[in-house]
N, C-alpha and C positions, 0 to 999 in steps of 0.2 A: 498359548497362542503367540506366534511371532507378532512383534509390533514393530514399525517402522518408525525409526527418529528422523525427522527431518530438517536437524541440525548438528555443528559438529562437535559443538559444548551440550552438557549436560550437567547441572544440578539439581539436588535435594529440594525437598521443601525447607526441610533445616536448613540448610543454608540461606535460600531466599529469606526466612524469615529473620535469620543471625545479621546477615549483611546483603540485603537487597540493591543497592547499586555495586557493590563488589561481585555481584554475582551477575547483574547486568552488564558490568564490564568486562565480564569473563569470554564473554563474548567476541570483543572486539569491531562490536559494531555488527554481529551477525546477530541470530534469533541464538537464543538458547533453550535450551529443551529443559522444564521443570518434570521431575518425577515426581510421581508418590506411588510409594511399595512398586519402586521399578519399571512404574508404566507410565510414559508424558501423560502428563495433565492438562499439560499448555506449554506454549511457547512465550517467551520473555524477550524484549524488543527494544533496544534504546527508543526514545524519543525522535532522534533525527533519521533511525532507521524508520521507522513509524510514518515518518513525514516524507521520506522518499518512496516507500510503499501508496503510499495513498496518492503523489503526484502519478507515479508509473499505472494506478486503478483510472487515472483522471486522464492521461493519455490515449490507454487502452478504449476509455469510451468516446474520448473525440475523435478517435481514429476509426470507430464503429461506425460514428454518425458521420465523418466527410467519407467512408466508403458507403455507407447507405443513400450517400449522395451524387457521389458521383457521377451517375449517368441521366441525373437529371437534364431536361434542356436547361439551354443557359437563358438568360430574357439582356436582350439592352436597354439600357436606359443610361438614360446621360444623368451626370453627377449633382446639377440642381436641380431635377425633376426626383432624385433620391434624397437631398436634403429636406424639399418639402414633403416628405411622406414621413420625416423622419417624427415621430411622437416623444413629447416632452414626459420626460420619469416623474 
């Protein structure tokens, strides 16, 4: 059965387990595609790749919730009648 890689590195498990950041690095900052017996297992991810993923997941849902918002009415209110609502953490 075809299977799709959706990356443009691919390693072994041998190898991740030989040299797991040289195989991380093989990458270049992309995912790398781990096999076993020629079929991805997973994907492999720097660190700072990791942490740009999960800003771009944290975007994607504030950008869900100010369009869920959007067409709300708007209310005024003057800026120290909003200080005093405002509740101590």
């Amino acid at each position: 059965m075809p299977t799709t890689i959706l990356a443009e590195t691919a390693a072994g498990l041998a190898e991740l387990k030989n040299d797991p950041l040289a195989t991380v690095a093989s990458g270049d900052g992309f995912p790398v595609t781990i096999l076993d017996h020629n079929e991805p297992a997973f994907y492999c991810i720097s660190a700072k790749a990791y942490e740009i993923l999960l800003d771009k997941l944290e975007d994607a849902e504030l950008a869900a919730i100010v369009e869920s918002r959007q067409h709300q009415p708007e209310t005024d209110m003057a800026w120290d009648r909003l200080a005093k609502q405002k509740k101590p953490c």
